[in-house]
N, C-alpha and C positions, 0 to 999 in steps of 0.2 A: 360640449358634454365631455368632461376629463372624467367623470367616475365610471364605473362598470355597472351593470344595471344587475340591481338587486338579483337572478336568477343565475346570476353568474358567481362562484365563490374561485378563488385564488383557490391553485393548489398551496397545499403545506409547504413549506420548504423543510428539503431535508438536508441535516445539517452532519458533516462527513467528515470525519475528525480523521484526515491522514496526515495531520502534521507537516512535514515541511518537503512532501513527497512531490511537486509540482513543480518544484525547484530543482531536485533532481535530477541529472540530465540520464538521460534513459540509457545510456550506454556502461553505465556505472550499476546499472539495474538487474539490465541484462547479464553482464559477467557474473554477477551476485548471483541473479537465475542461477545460471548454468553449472555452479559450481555447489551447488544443493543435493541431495542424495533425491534419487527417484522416490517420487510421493507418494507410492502405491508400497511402498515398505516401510515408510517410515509410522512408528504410530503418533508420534507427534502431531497437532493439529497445528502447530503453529511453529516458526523459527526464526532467531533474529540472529543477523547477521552483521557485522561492522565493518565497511567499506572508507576508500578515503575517494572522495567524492570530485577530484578536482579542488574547485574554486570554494566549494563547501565548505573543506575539512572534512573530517570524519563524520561519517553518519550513518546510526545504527538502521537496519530496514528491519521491516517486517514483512512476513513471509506467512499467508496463510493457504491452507489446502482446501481445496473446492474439489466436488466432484460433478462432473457434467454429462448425461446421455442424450444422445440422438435420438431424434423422432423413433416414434414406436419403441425406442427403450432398447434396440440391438445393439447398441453400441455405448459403453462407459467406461468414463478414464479421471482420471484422480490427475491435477496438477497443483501446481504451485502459483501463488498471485501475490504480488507486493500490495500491502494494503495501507500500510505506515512507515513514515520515517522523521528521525529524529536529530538533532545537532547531538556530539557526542561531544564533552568538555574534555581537552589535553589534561594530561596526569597533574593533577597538581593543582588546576583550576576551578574555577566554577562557575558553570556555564551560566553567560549572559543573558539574560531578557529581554526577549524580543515585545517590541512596543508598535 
């Protein structure tokens, strides 16, 4: 028996377009974070930021604002969260295709 019995459906797959942020090494993420303006002033809802990645090369992130509260709702804070990022092309070039 390799199929799934009719009563049973697959979930959806959900498809999460962060571009080449998995590759990424998080330490390069990080500093990006940190050097962000506090996200409770900012009105921006979104920021993108160009980092050189290491072994990437440059690579622009993206930066969106999320707000989060605690059980019962006593407690809420506004951060910042990478959601995308992207190959950035050297001055002059133009950036390659990944296959």
């Amino acid at each position: 028996m390799t199929e799934a019995p009719e009563h049973i459906t697959p979930l959806p797959s959900t498809l999460v377009d962060n571009g080449i942020l998995g590759r990424v090494p998080s330490e390069y993420v990080g500093k990006a974070q940190c050097l962000l303006p506090d996200a409770a002033v900012v009105h921006d809802d979104e920021i993108r930021v160009e980092v050189d990645a290491g072994w990437l090369g440059r690579v622009r992130l993206t930066f969106r604002k999320y707000r989060y509260t605690r059980p019962k709702g006593k407690f809420s804070a506004v951060a910042w969260s990478c959601r995308h990022a992207e190959s950035v092309a050297p001055t002059g070039q133009v950036a390659s295709a990944e296959i």
